[in-house]
C-alpha positions as CSV (number, residue, x, y, z in Angstrom):
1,X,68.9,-27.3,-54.6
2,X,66.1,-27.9,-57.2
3,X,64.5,-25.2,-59.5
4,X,61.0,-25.2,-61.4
5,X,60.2,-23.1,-64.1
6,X,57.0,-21.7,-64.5
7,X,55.2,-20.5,-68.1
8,X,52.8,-18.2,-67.6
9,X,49.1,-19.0,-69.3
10,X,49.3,-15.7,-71.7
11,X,52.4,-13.3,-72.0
12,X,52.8,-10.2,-70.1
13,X,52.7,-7.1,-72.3
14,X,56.2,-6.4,-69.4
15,X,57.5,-8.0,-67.0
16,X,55.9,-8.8,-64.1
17,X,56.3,-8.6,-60.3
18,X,56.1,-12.4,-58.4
19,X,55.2,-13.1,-55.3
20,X,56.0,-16.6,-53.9
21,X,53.6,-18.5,-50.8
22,X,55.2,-21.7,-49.2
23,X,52.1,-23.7,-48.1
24,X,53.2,-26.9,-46.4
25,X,56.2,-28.7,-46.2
26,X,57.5,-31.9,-45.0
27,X,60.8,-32.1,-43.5
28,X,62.9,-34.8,-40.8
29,X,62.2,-33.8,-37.5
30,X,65.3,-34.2,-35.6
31,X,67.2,-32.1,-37.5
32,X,66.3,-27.8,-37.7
33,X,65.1,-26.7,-40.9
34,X,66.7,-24.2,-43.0
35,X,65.1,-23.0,-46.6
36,X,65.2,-20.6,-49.2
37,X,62.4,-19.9,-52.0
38,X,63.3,-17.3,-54.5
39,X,62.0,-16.0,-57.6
40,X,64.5,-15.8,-60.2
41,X,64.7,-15.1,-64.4
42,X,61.5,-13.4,-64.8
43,X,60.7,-12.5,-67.6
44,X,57.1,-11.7,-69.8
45,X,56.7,-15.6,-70.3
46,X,57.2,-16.6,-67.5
47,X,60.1,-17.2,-64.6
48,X,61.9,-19.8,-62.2
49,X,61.6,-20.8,-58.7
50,X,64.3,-22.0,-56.5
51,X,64.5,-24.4,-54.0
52,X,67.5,-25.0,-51.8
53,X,68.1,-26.3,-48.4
54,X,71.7,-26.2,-46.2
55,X,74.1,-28.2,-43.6
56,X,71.1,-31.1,-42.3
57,X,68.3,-30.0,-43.4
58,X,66.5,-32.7,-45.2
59,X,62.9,-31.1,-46.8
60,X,61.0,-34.5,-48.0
61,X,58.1,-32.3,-50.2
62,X,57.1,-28.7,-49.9
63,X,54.4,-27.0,-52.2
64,X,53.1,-23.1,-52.5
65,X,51.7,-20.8,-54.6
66,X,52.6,-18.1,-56.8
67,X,51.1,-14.3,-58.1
68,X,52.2,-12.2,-60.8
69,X,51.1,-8.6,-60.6
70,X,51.8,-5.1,-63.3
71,X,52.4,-2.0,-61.3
């Protein structure tokens, strides 16, 4: 498991919704691969995303983007 915290460019004026986009990853092939991305500890400055694999799964890089929207 890895986390990366992200600071957003300017404050929110609240807190705002995140959507996460994985984009590639690169992973051993003889084993299946199991993932999880989630947003977690947002806030108006900015949040963290975490990174976590299980059992074999070995995930060598893996990259994505993120959006943060106001209702």
């Amino acid at each position: 498991m890895t986390t990366y915290s992200v600071k957003f460019p300017k404050p929110f004026e609240k807190t705002p919704e995140i959507f996460l986009s994985v984009t590639q990853f690169d992973a051993f092939h003889n084993n299946n691969i199991r993932y999880n991305v989630e947003v977690m500890s947002v806030n108006t400055e900015g949040f963290k995303i975490k990174i976590r694999t299980w059992y074999d799964s070995k995930i060598y890089s893996i990259s994505g983007f993120w959006l943060a929207k106001l209702d």
